[in-house]
C-alpha positions as CSV (number, residue, x, y, z in Angstrom):
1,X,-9.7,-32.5,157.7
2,X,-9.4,-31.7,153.9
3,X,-12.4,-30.5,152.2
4,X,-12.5,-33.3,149.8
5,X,-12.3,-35.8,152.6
6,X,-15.3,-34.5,154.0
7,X,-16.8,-35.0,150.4
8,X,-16.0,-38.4,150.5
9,X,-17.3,-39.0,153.5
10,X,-20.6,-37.2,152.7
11,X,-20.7,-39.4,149.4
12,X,-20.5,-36.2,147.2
13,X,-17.4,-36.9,146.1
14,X,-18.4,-40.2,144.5
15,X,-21.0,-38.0,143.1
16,X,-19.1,-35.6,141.4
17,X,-16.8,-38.4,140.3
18,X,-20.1,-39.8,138.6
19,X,-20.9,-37.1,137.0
20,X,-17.9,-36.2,135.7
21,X,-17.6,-39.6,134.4
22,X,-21.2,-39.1,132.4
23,X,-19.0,-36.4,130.5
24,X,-17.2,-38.9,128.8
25,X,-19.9,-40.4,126.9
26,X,-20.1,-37.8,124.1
27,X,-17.3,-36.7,125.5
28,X,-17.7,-32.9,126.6
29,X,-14.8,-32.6,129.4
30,X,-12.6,-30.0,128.3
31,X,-13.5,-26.9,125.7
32,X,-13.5,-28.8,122.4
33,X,-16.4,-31.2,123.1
34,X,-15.2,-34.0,120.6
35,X,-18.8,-35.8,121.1
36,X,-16.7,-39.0,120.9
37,X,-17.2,-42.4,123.2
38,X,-14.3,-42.0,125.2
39,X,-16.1,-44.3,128.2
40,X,-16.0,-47.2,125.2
41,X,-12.1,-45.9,124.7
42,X,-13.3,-44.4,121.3
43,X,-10.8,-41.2,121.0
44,X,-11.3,-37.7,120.5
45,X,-8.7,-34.6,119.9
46,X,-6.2,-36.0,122.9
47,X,-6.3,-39.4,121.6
48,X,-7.0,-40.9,124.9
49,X,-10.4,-43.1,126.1
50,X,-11.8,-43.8,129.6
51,X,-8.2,-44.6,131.4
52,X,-6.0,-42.2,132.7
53,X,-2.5,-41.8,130.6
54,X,0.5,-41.0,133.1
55,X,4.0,-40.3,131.8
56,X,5.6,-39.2,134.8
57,X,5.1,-39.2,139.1
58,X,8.1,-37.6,140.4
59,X,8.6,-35.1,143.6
60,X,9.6,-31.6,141.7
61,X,11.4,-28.7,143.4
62,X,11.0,-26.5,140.0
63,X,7.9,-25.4,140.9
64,X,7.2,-21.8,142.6
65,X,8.5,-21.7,146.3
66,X,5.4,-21.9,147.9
67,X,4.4,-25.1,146.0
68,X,8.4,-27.0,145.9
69,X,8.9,-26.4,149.6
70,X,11.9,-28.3,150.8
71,X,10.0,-31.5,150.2
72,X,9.3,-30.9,146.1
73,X,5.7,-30.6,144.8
74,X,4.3,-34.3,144.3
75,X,4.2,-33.9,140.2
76,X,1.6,-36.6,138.3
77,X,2.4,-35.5,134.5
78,X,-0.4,-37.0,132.2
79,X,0.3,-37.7,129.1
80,X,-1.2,-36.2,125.7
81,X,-3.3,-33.1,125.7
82,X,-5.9,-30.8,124.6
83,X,-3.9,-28.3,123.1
84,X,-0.9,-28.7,120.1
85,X,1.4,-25.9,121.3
86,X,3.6,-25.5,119.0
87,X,6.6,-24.6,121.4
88,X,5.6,-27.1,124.4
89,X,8.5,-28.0,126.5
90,X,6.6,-31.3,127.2
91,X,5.9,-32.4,124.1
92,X,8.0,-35.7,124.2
93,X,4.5,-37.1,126.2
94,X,1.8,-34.5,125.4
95,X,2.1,-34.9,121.3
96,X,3.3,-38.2,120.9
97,X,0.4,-40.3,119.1
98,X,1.8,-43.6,120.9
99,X,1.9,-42.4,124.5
100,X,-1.5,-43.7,125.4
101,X,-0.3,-47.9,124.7
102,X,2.7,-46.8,126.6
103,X,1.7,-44.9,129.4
104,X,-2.3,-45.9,130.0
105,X,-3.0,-47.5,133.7
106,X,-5.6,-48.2,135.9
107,X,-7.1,-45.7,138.1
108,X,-5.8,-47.7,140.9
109,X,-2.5,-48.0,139.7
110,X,-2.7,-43.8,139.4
111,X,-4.0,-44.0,143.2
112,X,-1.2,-45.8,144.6
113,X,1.2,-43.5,142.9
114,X,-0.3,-40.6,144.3
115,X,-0.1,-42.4,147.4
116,X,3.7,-43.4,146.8
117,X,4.2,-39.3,146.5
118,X,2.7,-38.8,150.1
119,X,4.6,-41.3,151.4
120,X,8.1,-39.5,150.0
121,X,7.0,-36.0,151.9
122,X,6.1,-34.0,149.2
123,X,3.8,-30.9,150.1
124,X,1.2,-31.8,147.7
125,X,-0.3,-33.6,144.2
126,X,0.3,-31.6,142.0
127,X,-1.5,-32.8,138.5
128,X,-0.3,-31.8,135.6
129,X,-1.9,-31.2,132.6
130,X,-5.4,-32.7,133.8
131,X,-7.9,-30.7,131.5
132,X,-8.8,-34.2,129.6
133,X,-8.3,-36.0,132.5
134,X,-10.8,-34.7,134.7
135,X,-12.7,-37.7,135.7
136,X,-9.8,-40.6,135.8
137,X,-8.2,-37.5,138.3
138,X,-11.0,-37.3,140.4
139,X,-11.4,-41.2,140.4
140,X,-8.0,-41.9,141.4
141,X,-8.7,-39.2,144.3
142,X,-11.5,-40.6,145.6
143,X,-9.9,-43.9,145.6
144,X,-6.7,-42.8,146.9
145,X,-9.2,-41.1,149.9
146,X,-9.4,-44.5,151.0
147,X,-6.4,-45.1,151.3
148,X,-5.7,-42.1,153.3
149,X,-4.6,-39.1,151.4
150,X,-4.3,-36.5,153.2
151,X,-2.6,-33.4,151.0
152,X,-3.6,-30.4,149.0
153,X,-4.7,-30.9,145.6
154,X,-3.1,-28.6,142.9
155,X,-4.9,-28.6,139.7
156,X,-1.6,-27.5,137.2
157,X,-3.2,-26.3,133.9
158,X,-3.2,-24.6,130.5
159,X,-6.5,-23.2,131.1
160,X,-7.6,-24.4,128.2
161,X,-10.7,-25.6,130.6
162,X,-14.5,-26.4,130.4
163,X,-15.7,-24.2,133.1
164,X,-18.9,-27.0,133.9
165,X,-15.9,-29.5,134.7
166,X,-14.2,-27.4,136.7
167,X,-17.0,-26.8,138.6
168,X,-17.3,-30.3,139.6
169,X,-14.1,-29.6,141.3
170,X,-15.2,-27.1,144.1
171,X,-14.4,-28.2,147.2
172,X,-11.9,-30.6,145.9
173,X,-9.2,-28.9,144.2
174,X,-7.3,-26.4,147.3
175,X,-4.6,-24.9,144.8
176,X,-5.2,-24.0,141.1
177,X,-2.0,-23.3,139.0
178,X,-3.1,-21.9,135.6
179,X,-1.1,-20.4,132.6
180,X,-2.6,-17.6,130.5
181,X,-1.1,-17.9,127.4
182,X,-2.6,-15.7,125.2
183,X,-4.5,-12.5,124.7
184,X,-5.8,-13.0,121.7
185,X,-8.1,-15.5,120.3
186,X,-6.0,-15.8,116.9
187,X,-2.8,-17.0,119.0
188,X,-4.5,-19.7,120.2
189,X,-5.5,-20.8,116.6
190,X,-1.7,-20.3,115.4
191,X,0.5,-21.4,118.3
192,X,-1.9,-24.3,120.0
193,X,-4.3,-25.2,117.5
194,X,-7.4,-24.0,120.0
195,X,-10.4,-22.0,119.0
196,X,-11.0,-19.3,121.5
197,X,-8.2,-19.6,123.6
198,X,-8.4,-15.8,125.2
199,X,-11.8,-16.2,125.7
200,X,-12.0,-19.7,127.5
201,X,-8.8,-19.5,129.3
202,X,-10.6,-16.2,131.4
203,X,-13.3,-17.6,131.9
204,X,-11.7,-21.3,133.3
205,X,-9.3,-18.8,135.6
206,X,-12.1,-16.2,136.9
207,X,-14.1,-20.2,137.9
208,X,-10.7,-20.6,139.7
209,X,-10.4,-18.0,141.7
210,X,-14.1,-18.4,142.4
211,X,-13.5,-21.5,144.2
212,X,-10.2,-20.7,145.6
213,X,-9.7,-17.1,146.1
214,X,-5.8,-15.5,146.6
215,X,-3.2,-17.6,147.8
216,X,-2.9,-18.6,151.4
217,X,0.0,-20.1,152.9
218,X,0.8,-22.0,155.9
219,X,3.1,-21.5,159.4
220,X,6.4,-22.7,156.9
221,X,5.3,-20.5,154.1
222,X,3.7,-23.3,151.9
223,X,0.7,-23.2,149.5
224,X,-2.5,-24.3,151.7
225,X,-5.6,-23.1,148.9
226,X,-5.5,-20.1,146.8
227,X,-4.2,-19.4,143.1
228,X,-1.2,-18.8,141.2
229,X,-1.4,-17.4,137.6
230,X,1.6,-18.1,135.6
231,X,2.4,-16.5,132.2
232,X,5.1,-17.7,129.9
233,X,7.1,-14.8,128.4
234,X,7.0,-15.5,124.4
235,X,9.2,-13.4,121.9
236,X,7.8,-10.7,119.8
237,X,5.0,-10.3,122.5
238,X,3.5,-13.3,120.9
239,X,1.6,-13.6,124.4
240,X,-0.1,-10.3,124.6
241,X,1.6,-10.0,128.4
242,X,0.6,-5.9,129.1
243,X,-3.0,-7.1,127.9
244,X,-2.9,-10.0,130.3
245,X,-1.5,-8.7,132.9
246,X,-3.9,-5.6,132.8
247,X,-7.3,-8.1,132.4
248,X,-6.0,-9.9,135.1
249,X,-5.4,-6.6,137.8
250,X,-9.1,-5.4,136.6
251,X,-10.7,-8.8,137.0
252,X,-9.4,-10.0,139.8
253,X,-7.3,-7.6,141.6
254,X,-3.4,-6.7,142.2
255,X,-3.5,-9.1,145.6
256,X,-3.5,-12.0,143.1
257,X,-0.4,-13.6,143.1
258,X,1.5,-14.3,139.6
259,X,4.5,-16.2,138.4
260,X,6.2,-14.7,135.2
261,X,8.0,-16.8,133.7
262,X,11.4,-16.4,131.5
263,X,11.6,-20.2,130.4
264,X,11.2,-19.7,127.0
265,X,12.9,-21.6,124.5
266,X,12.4,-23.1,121.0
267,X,11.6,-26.3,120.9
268,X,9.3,-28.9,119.6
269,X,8.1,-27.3,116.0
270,X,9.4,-23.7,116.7
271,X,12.5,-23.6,115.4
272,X,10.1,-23.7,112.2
273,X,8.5,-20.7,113.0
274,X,10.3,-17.2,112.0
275,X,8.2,-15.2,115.4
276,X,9.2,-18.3,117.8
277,X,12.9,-19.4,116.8
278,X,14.9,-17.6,118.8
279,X,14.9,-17.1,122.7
280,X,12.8,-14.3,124.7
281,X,15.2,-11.3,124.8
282,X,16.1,-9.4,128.3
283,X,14.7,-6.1,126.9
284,X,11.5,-8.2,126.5
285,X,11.4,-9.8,130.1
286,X,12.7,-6.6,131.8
287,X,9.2,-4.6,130.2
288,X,7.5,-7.4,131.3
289,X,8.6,-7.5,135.2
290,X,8.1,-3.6,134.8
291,X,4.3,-3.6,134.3
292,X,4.1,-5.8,136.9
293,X,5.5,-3.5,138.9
294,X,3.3,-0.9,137.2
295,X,0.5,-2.0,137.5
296,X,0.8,-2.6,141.3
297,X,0.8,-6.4,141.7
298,X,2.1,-7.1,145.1
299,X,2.3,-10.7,145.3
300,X,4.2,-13.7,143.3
301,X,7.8,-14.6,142.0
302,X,9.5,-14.0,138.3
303,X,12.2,-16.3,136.8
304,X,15.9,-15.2,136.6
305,X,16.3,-14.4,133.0
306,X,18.4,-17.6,132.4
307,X,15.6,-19.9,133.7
308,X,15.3,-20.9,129.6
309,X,19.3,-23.1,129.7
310,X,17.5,-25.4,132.9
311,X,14.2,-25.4,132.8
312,X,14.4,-28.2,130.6
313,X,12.4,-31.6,130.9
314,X,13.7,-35.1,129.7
315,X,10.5,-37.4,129.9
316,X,13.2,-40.4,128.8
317,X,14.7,-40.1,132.8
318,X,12.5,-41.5,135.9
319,X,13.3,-37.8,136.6
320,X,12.6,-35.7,134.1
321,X,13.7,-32.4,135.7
322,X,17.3,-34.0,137.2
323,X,19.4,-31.4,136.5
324,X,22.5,-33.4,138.1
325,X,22.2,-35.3,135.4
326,X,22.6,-32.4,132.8
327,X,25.6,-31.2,134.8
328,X,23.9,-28.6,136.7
329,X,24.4,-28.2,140.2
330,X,21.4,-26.7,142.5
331,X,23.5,-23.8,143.3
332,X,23.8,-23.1,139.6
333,X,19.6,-23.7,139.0
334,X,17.8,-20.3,137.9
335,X,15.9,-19.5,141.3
336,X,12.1,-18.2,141.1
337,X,12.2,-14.9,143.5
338,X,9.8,-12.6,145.0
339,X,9.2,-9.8,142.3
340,X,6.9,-7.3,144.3
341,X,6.0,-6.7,147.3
């Protein structure tokens, strides 16, 4: 029986749904606190009120091995966000001002959708880009309890994450997928237009492997509960990757596992940007993939170095990551492979 079940059996999953829903009203659900009515629809720095936004339910197989299986990840991409990256590679729904009248449903609408996903096979919900969606997540959960869920949770993130939501979340969430972007608290400010990004982001990851501890798999080598801690590769080591990758083997161990990540490309408002216009380098992923190595991290996968030419979404499909449609085949896809250990 999942953990969350048991929750909802207890009631204290309806709780925590409660209370997560207070957060709205003065809104105070991820880091940047907007104060703003968003349980009266009045919007805040995501531009989104009391109903979830959803741009995208598809199964995924781009996701890490352990998560894409053979029966693909079951992706819910919301819509909008709390951070402006300057470089996102979703930004067709997660900066577009009019995606909330397009893409806003009910949370039993979301529900049935993440019921729709368990019914095609896929290994698990994996939400995307929740960290201003907290509640209308956990709402659509507890509803979607009732109508028999019965998969892991994968909480898919930024982790640009208040740390009082997230606890709200223990017990509920099995896997936590987060991204540290950033070492530095002035590259959030210039590349995501987030205050304290380095600072938060450690703090939302150290709650999440609180909760969850290191990765454990199944019998068929799937993601039961655990973490994976991705970092994107950015040129001109505009991530701060030996900094990360060195706070993360002294807070947290080498047993961790970690996904680096070559996907890099410019996109969105980059091209603007001298320091982000141009593609990661090899000579910058190769010193990468060597501190990992370095610094004795035993578990996790790295992208080939030409993930960047597929790894890219079209939220204009049903699919946005068909690559048969870009005149990729799978055999040609960049695959995610084991990196240590």
């Amino acid at each position: 029986m999942r953990s969350y079940y048991q929750l909802y059996r207890s009631g204290e999953l309806l709780r925590r749904v409660e209370a997560l829903e207070n957060r709205l009203n003065g809104c105070r659900v991820c880091p940047r606190h907007c104060n703003v009515r968003r349980d009266q629809d009045d919007m805040g720095f995501c531009r989104t009120g009391h109903l979830p936004v959803v741009s995208a339910v598809t199964p995924h197989f781009g996701e890490e091995p352990a998560l894409s299986g053979t029966r693909g990840a079951g992706n819910v991409f919301f819509g909008s966000c709390n951070l402006r990256c300057s470089y996102c590679q979703n930004f067709e729904i997660s900066q577009d001002k009019f995606v909330r009248s397009k893409d806003e449903l009910t949370h039993e609408s979301l529900a049935e959708k993440i019921m729709w996903l368990q019914k095609q096979g896929c290994h698990s919900i994996n939400f995307v880009s929740p960290s201003h969606f907290v509640p209308q997540m956990l709402r659509a959960i507890y509803i979607a309890c009732g109508m028999g869920l019965d998969l892991p949770i994968v909480y898919n993130t930024s982790s640009y994450d208040d740390v009082e939501s997230l606890r709200l979340l223990d017990g509920i969430v099995d896997i936590y997928l987060p991204d540290l972007k950033y070492s530095d608290n002035q590259s959030g400010i210039d590349y995501s237009a987030c205050a304290s990004y380095a600072d938060i982001s450690r703090a939302a990851v150290k709650e999440m492997f609180r909760q969850v501890g290191n990765l454990q798999l199944d019998d068929a080598g799937i993601a039961a509960r655990g973490i994976i801690i991705r970092h994107l590769v950015l040129p001109n080591d505009l991530a701060g990757s030996e900094d990360t990758l060195r706070w993360i083997a002294h807070e947290l161990g080498t047993d961790v596992t970690i996904s680096v990540m070559a996907q890099y490309y410019p996109t969105n408002k980059a091209e603007q940007d001298p320091l982000l216009s141009r593609t990661v380098r090899e000579r910058e992923y190769s010193r990468v993939l060597e501190l990992v190595e370095n610094l004795g991290f035993t578990n996790g996968w790295c992208q080939e170095f030409e993930a960047e030419r597929t790894y890219r979404p079209n939220f204009k499909r049903t699919m946005p990551f068909d690559h048969t449609e870009l005149g990729v085949s799978d055999g040609e896809l960049p695959k995610k492979i084991v990196c240590v250990g």
